[in-house]
MIDOSE-1310 file (N, C-alpha, C; in nm, 2 decimals, decimal comma, always signed):
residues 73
xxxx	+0,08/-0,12/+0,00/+0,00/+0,00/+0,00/+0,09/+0,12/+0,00; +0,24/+0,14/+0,07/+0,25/+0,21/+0,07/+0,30/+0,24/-0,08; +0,39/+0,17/-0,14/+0,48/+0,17/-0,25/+0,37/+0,23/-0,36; +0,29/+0,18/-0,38/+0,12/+0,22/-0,47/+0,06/+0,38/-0,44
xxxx	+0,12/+0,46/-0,30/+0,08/+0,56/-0,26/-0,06/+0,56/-0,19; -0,12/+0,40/-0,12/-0,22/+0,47/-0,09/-0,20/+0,46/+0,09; -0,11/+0,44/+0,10/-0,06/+0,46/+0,26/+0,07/+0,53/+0,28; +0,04/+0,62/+0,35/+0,19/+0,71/+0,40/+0,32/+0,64/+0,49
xxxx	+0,29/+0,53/+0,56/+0,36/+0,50/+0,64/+0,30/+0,33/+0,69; +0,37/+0,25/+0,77/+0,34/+0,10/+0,74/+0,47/+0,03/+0,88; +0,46/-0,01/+0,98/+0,51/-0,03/+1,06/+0,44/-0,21/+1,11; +0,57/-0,28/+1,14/+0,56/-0,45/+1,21/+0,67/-0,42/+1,30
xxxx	+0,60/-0,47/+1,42/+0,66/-0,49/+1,52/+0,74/-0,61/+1,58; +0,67/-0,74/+1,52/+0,77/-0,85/+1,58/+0,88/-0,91/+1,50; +0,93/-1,00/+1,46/+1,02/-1,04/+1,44/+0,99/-1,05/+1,27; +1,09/-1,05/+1,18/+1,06/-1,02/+1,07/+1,20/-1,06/+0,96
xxxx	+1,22/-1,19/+0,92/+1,29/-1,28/+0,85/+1,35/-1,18/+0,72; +1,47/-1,13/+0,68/+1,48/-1,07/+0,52/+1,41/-1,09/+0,44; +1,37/-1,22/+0,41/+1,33/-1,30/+0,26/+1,16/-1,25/+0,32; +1,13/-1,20/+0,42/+1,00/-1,18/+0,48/+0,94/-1,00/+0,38
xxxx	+1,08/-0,96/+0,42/+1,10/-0,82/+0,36/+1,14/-0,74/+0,25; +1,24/-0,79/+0,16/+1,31/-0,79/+0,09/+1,25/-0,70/-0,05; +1,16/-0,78/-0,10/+1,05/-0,74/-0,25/+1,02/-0,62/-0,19; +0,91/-0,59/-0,07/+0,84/-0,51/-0,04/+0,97/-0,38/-0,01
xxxx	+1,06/-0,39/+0,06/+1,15/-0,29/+0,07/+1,19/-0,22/-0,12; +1,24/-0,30/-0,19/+1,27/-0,26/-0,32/+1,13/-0,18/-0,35; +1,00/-0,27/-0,35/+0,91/-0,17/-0,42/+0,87/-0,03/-0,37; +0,87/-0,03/-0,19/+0,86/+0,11/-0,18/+1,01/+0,22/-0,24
xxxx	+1,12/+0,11/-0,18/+1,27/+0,22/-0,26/+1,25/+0,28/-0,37; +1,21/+0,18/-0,48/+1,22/+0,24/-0,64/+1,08/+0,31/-0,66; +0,96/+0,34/-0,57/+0,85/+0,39/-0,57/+0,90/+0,60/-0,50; +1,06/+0,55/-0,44/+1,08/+0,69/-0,37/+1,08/+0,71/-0,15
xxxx	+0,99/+0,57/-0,20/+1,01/+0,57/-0,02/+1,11/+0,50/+0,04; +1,13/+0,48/+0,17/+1,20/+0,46/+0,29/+1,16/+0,34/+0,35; +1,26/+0,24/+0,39/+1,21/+0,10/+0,47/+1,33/+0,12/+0,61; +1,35/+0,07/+0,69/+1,42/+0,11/+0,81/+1,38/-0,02/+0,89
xxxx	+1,49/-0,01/+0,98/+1,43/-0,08/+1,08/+1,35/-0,01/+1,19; +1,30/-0,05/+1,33/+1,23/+0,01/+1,40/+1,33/+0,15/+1,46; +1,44/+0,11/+1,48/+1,51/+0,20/+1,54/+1,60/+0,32/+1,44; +1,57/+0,29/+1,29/+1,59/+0,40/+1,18/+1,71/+0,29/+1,07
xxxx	+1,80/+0,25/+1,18/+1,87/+0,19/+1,10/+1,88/+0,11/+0,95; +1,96/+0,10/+0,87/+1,93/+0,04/+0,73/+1,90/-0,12/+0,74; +1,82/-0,17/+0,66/+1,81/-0,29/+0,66/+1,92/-0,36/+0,58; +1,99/-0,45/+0,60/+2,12/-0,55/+0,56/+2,09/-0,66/+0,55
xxxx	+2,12/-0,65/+0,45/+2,08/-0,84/+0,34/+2,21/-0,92/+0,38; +2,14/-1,09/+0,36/+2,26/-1,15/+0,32/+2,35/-1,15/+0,46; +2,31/-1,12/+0,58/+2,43/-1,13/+0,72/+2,35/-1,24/+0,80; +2,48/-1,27/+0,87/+2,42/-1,43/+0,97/+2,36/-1,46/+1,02
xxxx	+2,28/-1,32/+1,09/+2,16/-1,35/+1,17/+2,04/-1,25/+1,06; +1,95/-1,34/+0,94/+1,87/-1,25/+0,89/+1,77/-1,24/+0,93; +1,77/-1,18/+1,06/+1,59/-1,11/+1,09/+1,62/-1,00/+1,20; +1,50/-0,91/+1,21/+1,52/-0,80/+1,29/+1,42/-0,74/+1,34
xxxx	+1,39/-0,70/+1,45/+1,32/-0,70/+1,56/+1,19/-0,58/+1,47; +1,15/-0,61/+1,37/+1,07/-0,47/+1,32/+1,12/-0,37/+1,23; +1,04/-0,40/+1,10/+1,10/-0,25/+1,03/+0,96/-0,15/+1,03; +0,97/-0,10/+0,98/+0,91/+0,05/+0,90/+0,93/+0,07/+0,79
xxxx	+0,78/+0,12/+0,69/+0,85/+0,20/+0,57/+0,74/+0,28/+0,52; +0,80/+0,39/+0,46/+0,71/+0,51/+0,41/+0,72/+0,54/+0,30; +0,63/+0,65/+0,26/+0,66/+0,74/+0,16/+0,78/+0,83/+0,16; +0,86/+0,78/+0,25/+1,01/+0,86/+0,22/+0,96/+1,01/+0,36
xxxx	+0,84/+1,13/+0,28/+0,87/+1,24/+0,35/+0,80/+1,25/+0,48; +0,70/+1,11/+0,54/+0,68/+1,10/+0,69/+0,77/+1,00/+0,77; +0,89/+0,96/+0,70/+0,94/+0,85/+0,78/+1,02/+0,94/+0,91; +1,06/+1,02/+0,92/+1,13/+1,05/+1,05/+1,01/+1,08/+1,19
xxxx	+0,91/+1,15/+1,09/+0,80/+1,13/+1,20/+0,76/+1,02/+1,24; +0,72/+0,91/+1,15/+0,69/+0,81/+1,16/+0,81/+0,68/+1,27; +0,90/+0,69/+1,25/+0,97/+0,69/+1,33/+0,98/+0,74/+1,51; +0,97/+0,85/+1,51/+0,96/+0,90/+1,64/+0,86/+0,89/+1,70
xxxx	+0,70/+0,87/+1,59/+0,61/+0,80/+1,63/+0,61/+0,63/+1,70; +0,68/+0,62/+1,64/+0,72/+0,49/+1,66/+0,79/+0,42/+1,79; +0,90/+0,50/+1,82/+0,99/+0,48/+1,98/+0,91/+0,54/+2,06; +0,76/+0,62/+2,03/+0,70/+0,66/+2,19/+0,58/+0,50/+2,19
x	+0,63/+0,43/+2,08/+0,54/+0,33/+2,10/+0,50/+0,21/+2,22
């Protein structure tokens, strides 16, 4: 939804596998938006432990709010 523009912002909380993430991160990137993990950080393919406690992703220009929405979570 977000990547399509009909949602601004898009947040998972629990545990969340790369190959879980991966497609949907490219389609919002090449759509203009932002995928992160919960705590802002980039998401990293391909390392020994692939999963991470929660991403986020936006339309790119609410993700810092959306984010700090997020840590008062």
């Amino acid at each position: 939804r977000v990547a399509e523009g009909a949602a601004e912002g898009f947040a998972a909380f629990g545990p969340r596998a790369e190959w879980d993430v991966c497609a949907a991160a490219v389609l919002v990137a090449e759509a203009g938006g932002s995928v992160t993990r919960l705590d802002g950080g980039g998401l990293r393919f391909n390392q020994p432990n692939p999963s991470w406690r929660g991403v986020a992703g936006s339309n790119g220009r609410v993700h810092p709010e959306l984010l700090r929405v997020l840590a008062g979570a």
